[in-house]
N, C-alpha and C positions, 0 to 999 in steps of 0.2 A: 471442682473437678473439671476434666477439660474434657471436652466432647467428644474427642478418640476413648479416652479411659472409659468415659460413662456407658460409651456402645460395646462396645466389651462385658462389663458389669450387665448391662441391659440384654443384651443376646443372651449370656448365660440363663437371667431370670424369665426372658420369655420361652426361651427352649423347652426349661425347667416346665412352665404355667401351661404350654402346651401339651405336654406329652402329660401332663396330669385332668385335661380334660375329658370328663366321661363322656362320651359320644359314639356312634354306632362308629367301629371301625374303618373302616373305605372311606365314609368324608372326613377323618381326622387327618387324610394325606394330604387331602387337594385344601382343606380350612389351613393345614400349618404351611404349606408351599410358598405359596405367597410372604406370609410375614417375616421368614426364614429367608429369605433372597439376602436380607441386607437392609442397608437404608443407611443416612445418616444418624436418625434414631433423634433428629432436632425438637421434636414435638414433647417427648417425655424427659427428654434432657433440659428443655426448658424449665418445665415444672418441674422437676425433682431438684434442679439448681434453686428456684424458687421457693421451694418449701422448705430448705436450709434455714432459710430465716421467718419461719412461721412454726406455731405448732403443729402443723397437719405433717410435717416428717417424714423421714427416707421410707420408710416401709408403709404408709400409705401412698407415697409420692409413684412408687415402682409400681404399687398394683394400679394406682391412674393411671400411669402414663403405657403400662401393656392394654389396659383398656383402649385408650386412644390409637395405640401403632396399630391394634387390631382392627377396629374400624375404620381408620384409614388406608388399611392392608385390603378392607370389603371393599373401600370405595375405590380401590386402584383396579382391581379385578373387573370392577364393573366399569370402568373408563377405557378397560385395554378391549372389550367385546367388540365386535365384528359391528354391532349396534350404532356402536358409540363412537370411540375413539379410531375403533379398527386399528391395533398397535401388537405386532406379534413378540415385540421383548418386554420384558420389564427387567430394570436395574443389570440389563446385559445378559438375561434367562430368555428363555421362551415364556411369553406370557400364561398364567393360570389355563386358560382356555386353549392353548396348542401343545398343554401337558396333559389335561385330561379332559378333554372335552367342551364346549359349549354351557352344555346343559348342569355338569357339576360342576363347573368355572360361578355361572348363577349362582346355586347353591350354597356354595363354597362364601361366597362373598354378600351372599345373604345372612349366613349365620353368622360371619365376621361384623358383619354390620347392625346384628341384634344382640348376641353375649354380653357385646362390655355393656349394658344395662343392666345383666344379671352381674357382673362380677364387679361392677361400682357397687348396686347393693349388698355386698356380703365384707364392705370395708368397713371396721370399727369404728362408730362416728357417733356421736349421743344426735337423737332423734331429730330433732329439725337440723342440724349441719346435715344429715345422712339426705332430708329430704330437699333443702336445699341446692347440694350436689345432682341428686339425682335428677333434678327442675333444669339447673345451671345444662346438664347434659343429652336431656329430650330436647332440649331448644337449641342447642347447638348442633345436635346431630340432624334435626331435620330441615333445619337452615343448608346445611349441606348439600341435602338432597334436593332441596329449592334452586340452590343456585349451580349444580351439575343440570339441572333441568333448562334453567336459563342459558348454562352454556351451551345446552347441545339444540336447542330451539330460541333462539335469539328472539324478542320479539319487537325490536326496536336495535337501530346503531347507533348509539347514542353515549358520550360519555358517561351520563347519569346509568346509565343500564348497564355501563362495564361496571362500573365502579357497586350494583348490585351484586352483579354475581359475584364481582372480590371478594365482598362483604359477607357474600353466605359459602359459596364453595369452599374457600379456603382460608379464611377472615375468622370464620365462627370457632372451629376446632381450636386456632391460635387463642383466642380472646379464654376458651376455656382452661386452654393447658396457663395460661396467665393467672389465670380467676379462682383454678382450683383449692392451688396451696391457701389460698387464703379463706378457704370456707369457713374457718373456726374467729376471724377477726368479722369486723364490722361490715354491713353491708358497702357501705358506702365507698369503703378501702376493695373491696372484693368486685366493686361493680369498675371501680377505675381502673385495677387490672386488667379485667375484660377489655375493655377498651383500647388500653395498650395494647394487649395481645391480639383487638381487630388488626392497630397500626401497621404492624410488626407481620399479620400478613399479607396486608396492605402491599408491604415494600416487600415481600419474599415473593408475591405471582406477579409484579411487576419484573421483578430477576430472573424471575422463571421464565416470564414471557418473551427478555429479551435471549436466555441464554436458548431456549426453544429456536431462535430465528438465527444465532450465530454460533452452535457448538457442533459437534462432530458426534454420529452416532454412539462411539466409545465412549465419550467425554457424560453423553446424557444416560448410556443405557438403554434408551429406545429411539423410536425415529425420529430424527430432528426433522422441524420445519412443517410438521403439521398444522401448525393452529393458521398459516397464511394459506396452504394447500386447502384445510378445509373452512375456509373464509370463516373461523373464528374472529370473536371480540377478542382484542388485545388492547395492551398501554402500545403497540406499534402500530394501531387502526388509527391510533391518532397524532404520533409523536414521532419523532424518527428516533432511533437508537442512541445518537449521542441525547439530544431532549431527555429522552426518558430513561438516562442513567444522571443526569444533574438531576430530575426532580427525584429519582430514588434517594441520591445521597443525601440529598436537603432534606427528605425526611426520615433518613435513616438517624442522621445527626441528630437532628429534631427529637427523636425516639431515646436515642441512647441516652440522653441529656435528660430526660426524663423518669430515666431508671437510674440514673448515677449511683444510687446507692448500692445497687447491685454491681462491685466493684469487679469479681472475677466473670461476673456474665457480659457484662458489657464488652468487658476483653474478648470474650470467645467471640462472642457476636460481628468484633469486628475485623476478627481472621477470619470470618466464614463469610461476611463482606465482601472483605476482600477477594474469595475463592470464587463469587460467585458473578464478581464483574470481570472476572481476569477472563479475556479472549483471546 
């Protein structure tokens, strides 16, 4: 399936998963706001292309991957705060916090950030795959939190220290949406996903970093050119922009090559490549 189709498919079933969560009413607006914006939907499109070929399956693969859009949808809310990011759009909106506040913009993106822990648990899965998963995904979601930590308190410039926070901010969730479909096969096959899926976001906040430094507020949906304004680590703290699009493609290559078998993802992957060097 190709990655326009699947976000289609995918909005519908999170719309769906939203408006059937019980929750006190009033923060059911500001929790669905956010993950309702849009997105590529790359994270659970992954995985649910992935799990084509495992037994873990479409209708596990969707309630993972609304798992993940959701907590990733916490972690966006918490990056656009006055705190942090200081970013008042997201995806071309008004950011959570300049819709409704501050104080439930928190909130909001706290409980996005705690659920998919309850809604992994309630996946049909025989009991060690179930606890597996659920291990696979408190270690990737608080690696997150470790390395949004590091990126917003640096403690060191150092390439070894970027190459930290890839690895947990935006590294981890990838390794998981990689790792998941495979909960029902072998450790050893499930742990080498992981791994992939670090690569894989390895080369996407490197993309991100350079389109961060060369796109047009339209093009990104929120403000470009933050991460040099607020003297973040980047791959451009130490590469100029042509550099750090030859070592993306060397190891973008390097990656695909690695997944070959996965013959219609590979293809996607590398029109969204494409999308994402084009300046």
């Amino acid at each position: 399936m190709k990655l326009n189709e699947f976000a289609k498919l995918f909005d519908k079933e999170l719309r769906k998963h939203l408006s059937g969560i019980e929750i006190y009413e009033p923060l059911k607006e500001s929790v669905s706001y956010t993950p309702l914006l849009g997105g590529k939907r790359l994270r659970p499109y992954l995985l649910y292309e992935l799990a084509q070929n495992t037994l873990f399956g479409s209708e596990r693969a969707l309630l993972t991957g609304i798992a993940v859009e959701l907590f990733h949808s916490g972690s966006l809310i918490h990056d656009d705060l006055p705190s942090i990011d200081n970013d008042d759009l997201r995806r071309g909106k008004p950011s959570c916090h300049i819709k409704f506040g501050e104080g439930r913009a928190i909130l909001a993106g706290d409980f996005l950030m705690l659920y998919p822990a309850r809604l992994l648990s309630s996946i049909e899965l025989p009991c060690i795959s179930k606890q597996k998963l659920l291990e696979m995904w408190s270690i990737s979601a608080l690696r997150v939190v470790q390395g949004e930590y590091a990126d917003v308190t640096p403690s060191e410039s150092t390439e070894e220290f970027l190459d930290f926070i890839y690895d947990n901010k935006t590294s981890a969730l990838f390794g998981f949406c990689f790792a998941a479909p495979y909960i029902l096969d072998t450790d050893s096959s499930r742990e080498n996903m992981y791994e992939l899926g670090m690569e894989f976001g390895r080369i996407f906040q490197m993309l991100d970093d350079i389109k961060d430094a060369t796109s047009t507020m339209e093009e990104l949906g929120k403000t470009p050119g933050k991460d040099l304004k607020q003297h973040k680590l980047s791959i451009l703290s130490f590469l100029s922009i042509e550099e750090a699009l030859v070592v993306a493609k060397r190891r973008f290559e390097d990656l695909t090559d690695r997944i070959a078998v996965h013959e219609s993802l590979v293809h996607e992957l590398q029109g969204m490549y494409e999308i994402l060097i084009r300046r």
